[in-house]
N, C-alpha and C positions, 0 to 999 in steps of 0.2 A: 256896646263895643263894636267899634269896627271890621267886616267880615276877613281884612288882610290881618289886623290883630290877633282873631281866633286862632285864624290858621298858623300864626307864628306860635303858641301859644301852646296849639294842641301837639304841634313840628318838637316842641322841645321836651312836649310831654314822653313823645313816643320814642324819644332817643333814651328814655330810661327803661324800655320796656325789653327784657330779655326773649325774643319771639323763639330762638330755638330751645330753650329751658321750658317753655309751656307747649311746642310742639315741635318735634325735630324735625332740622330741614327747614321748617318755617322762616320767611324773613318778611320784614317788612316793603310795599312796594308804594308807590306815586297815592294821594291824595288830594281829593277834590272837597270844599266845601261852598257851597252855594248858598241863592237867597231866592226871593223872586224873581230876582234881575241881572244878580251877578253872581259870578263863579270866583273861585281863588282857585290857582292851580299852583305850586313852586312858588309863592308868595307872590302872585301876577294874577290880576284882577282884569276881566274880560266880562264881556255880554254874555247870557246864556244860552244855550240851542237848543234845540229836542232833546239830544243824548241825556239833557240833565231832567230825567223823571226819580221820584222814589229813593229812594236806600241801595246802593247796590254795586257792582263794579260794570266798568265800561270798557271798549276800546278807546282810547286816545289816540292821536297821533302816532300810532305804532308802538302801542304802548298800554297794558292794562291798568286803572286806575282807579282805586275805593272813592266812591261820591257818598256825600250825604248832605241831605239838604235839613239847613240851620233854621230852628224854628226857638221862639224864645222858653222853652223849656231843656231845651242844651244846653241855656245857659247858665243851670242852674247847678252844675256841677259837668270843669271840663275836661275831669278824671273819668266820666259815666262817658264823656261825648267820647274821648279819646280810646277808650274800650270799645264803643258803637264802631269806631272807625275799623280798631285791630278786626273786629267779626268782620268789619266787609274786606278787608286784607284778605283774611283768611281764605276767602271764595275765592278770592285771585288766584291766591297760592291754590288752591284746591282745582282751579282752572289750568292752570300747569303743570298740574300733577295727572292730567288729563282724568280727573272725576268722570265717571258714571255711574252712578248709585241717585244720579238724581231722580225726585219723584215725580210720577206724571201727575200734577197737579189738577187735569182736569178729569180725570179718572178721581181723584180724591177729594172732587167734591159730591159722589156718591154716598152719602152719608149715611152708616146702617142705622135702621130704622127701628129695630130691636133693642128693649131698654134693656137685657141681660149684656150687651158689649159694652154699654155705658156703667152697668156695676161692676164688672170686672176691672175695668178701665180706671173707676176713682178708687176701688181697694188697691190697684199697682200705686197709686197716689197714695195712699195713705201709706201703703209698705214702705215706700219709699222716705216720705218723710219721716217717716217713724224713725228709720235707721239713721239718716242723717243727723238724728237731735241724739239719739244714743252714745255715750261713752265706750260699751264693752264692746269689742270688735267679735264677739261672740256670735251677741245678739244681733250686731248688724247684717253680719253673716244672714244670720237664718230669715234675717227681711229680705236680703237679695234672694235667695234662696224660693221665696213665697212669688218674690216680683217673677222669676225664671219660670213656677209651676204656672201662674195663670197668663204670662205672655205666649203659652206655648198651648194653653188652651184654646186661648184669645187667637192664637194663630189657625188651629184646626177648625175653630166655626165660622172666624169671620176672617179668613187668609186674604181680600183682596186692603180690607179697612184699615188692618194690623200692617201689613205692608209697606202699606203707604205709609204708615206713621213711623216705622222703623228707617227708612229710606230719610224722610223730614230729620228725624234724630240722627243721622249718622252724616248728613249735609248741613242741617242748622243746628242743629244741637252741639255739634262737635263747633260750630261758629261762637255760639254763644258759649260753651263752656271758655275760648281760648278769650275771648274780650272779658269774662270774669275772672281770669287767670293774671288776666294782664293790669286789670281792673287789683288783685289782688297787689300788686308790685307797686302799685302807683298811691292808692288809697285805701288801709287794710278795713279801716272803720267803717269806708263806704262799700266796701266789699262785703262787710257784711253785713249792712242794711240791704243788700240788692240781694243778699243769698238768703235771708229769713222772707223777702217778700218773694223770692221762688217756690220758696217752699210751700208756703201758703196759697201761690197758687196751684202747688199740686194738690187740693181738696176743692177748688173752685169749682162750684158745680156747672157754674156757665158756662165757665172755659172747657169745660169737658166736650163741649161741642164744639168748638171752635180745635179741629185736629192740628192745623199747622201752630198756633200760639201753643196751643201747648204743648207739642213736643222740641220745643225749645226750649222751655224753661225742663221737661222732664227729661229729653237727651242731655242736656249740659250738668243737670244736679248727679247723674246715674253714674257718669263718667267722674265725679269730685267721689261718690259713694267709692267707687272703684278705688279712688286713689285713697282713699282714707283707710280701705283694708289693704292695701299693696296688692292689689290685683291687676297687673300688666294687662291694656286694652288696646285692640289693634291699632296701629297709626298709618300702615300703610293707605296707600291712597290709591299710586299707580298700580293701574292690573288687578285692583281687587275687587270682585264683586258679590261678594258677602254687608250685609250689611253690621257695623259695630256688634247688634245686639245679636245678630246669627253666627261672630264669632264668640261673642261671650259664650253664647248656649252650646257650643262646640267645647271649649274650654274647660266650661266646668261640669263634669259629671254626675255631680249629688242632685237630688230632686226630695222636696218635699211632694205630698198629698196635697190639695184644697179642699177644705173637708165642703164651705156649702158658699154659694154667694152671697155677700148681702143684698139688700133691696132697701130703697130707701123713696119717699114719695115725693120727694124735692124733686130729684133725678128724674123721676115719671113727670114730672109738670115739666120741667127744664124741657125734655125731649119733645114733648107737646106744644112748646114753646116758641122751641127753633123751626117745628115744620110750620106753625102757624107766620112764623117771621117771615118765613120763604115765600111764603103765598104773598102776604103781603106788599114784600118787597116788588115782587112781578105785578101784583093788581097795579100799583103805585105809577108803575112805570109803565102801562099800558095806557089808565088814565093821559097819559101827554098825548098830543099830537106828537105820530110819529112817522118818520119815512124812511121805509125798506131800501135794502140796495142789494141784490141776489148776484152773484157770481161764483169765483171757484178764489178760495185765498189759503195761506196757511197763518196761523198764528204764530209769533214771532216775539211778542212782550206782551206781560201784563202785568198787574200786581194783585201777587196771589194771596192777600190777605181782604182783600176786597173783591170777591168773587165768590156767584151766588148759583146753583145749577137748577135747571127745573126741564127735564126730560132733555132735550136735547138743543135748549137756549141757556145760555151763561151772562148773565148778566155782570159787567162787569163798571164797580160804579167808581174807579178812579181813571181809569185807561186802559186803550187795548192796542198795540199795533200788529197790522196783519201786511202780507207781502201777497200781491196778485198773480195766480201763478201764471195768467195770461201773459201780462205785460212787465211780469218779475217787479213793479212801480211797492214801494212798499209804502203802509196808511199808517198815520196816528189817526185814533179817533178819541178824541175826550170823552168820559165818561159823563152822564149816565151811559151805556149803551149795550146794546143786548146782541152778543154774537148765536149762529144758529147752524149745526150743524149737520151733517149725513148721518146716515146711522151708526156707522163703527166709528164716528169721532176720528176720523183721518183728516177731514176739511173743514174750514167755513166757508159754508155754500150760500151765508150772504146776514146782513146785519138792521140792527134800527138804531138807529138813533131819533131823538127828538128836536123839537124845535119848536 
């Protein structure tokens, strides 16, 4: 199918879509879908530029606008692509609504090292999907209930890891809950195939490591739990700096006990797993020939799901761009490439790439 095709296609999808019913105030704003070589913008087919990296919203011409780049598994359903679209809407609108709750991404690739965060961590998974598959609003209750006692655990030993993730869920979570919202208007059958494979990945022992995937899929299922008990969740946006689940814990009063953790030895090999990834990833990439370039830059883009930390180098293996604070000149750099920082992470004081 032709890329101007899609784009008419997904245009007419999204005019069924009611955005202030799945989040007030919400509306729909300008998209973009691309390829390797071309873009569609207002059904008008041009070359593409730098601006077209990744998933995400841009400035255009005076003018914010959701991109997503067209790969032949969008084409496989364009009720899923046109959903994909509303979540990067949404960041727009979240953009205007002048968001700060975003998360410092590179702060949160400090990953705790401690396999007691990671069982706390899959028992909120498991609470959670347990309530969602339940019928009696009882019993759902007293899973959110159990999710509330060990988030607030999970917050007193490991306040910076928890954070971070809570900040991911109340930015992307609340993204992906409103593209399954919208997802649910458009195609309710595929709504709910895509809501049982959430679910399941909240027990993914993999994805436990991987912090930002999964609190997409666990901020968006948390917010559908809410709604299934009539539990009213903050929507405000502007001037607020609580994050969703810090106004929940504000909200609801009752607390259960935890009586013990579990432990599980999947979860220990998992955690053993991903440090052993890390290293590798670095050996892998030092193996190249590589050439240094030292100066003073700030980071400026990247994509945070491809990004890998190892003391105070980021390896970042789809792209990075940084801005020169010398000569204000700003850089793409293709990935692979390894940005390297100062001590408190305020600069990159210079980068490698290979060749």
């Amino acid at each position: 199918m032709q890329l101007e095709n899609v784009w008419e296609k997904i245009d007419q999808l999204l005019t069924k879509v009611n955005f202030d019913d799945i989040w007030k105030g919400f509306r729909s704003c300008p998209f973009a879908l691309y390829d390797d070589e071309h873009v569609v913008i207002n059904n008008q087919i041009s070359p593409i530029n730098h601006q077209f990296v990744a998933h995400t919203v841009i400035d255009y011409e005076g003018e914010k606008i959701a991109i997503w780049h067209i790969t032949s598994e969008d084409m496989k359903s364009l009720d899923v692509l046109a959903s994909n679209i509303v979540h990067e809407m949404f960041h727009a609108f979240q953009q205007e609504q002048q968001e700060k709750r975003f998360p410092n991404d590179l702060k949160g690739l400090n990953k705790p090292k401690k396999v007691s965060y990671y069982y706390m961590k899959y028992q909120e998974g498991q609470h959670l999907k347990e309530a969602l598959e339940m019928a009696d609003s009882e019993k759902k209750y007293k899973q959110l209930l159990h999710i509330l006692a060990l988030r607030e655990r999970r917050l007193l030993q490991f306040k910076s890891a928890t954070t971070y993730e809570l900040a991911i869920e109340t930015v992307e979570g609340t993204a992906e809950y409103v593209g399954l919202m919208s997802l649910k208007q458009l195609n309710e059958s595929t709504y709910e195939q895509r809501l049982n494979q959430y679910k399941n990945n909240l027990t993914d022992k993999q994805l436990l490591f991987d912090p930002r995937r999964y609190a997409y899929y666990y901020g968006s299922l948390l917010l559908i739990l809410l709604n299934q008990l009539n539990i009213p969740f903050n929507q405000r946006i502007r001037n607020e700096e609580r994050t969703i689940f810090e106004s929940l814990l504000e909200s609801i009063q009752e607390r259960v006990t935890v009586d013990k953790l579990i432990t599980d030895k999947e979860i220990e090999c998992e955690l053993y797993n991903n440090i052993e990834m890390l290293r590798e990833k670095f050996t892998e990439f030092n193996q190249n020939k590589t050439r240094k370039q030292t100066g003073l830059y700030k980071i400026i883009g990247y994509d945070p799901m491809n990004m890998y930390k190892m003391n105070t180098f980021i390896l970042h293996e789809h792209f990075v761009r940084l801005r020169d604070r010398k000569s204000e000149k700003n850089l793409f750099l293709k990935g692979p490439v390894i940005t390297i920082y100062n001590q408190d992470e305020s600069d990159v004081i210079g980068f490698l790439t290979q060749y």
